[in-house]
N, C-alpha and C positions, 0 to 999 in steps of 0.2 A: 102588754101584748096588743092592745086595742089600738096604740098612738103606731105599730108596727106596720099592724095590719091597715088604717088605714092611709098611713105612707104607701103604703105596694100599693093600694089600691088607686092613689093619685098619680105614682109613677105609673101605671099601667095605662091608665085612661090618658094621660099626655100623650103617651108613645104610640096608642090608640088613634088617637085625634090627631096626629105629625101625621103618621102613616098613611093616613084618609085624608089628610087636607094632602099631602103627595097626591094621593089615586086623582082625586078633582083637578089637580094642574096637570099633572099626565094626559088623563081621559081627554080634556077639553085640547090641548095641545095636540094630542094625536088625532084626534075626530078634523080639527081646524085642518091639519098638515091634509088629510085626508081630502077634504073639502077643496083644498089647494089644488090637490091633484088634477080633482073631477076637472073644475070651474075654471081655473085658471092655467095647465097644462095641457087640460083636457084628456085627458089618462082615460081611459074606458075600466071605469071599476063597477065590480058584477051588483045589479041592483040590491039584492039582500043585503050585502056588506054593506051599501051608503043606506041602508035602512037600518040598517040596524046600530053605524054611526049616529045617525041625526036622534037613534031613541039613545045613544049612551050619550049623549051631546045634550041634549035635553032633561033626561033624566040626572046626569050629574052637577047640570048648570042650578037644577032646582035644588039640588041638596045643599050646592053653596050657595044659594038664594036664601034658605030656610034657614040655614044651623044659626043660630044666635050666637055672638062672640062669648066664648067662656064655657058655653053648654057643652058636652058630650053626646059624639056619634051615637045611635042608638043600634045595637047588636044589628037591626033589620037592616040601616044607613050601611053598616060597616060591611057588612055581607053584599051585599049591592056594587056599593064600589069596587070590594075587591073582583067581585064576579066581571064587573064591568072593563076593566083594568085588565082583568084576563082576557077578556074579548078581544082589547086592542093588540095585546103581546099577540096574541094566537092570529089576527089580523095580519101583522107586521110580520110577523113568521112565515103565514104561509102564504099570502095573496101578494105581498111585495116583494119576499124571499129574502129576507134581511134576516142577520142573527140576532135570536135572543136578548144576548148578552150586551148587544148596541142599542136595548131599546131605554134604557135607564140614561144611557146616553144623550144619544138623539133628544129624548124628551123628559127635559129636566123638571126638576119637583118643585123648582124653585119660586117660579112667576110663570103665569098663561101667558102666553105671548098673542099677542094682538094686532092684528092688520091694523098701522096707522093709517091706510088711505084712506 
């Protein structure tokens, strides 16, 4: 029972740690795309929103700064992120008028994508 238990408990923490290394590729990709708007279309986005980017920008950028390869998210990390995560979805929602369902889309979990200029 103990070899069971802690199998579920390793599949859980992987699936854990995917989910949350997604949230940090999202977060930082939509914050960037965001950035984009302001900086380089010149978009007028409402001060709070780009303030509240540059802290889910930062504060996410440090959790992939921190996490050591192999460790596990810590319940406080994983709460964070997901909250964070939210912020952008509900961003994308109601300040750009985009649906939901295209933001998994739009901004894949795959790779941060990065201004090569």
């Amino acid at each position: 029972m103990k070899n069971i238990t802690k199998w579920l408990k390793s599949k859980i923490s992987r699936k854990i740690n995917s989910e949350m290394d997604a949230c940090i590729i999202q977060n930082i990709n939509f914050a960037n795309m965001v950035e984009e708007e302001k900086y380089v279309f010149n978009r007028d986005i409402d001060q709070n929103i780009l303030q509240r980017i540059y802290e889910i920008k930062q504060k996410t950028e440090f959790y992939d700064k921190t996490k050591k390869p192999g460790s596990n998210f810590t319940p406080v990390e994983s709460d964070d992120l997901l909250e964070m995560n939210t912020h952008c979805r509900n961003i994308w929602t109601n300040f750009f008028k985009k649906k939901a369902f295209d933001f998994d889309k739009v901004f894949s979990s795959e790779e941060i994508e990065r201004d090569n200029s």
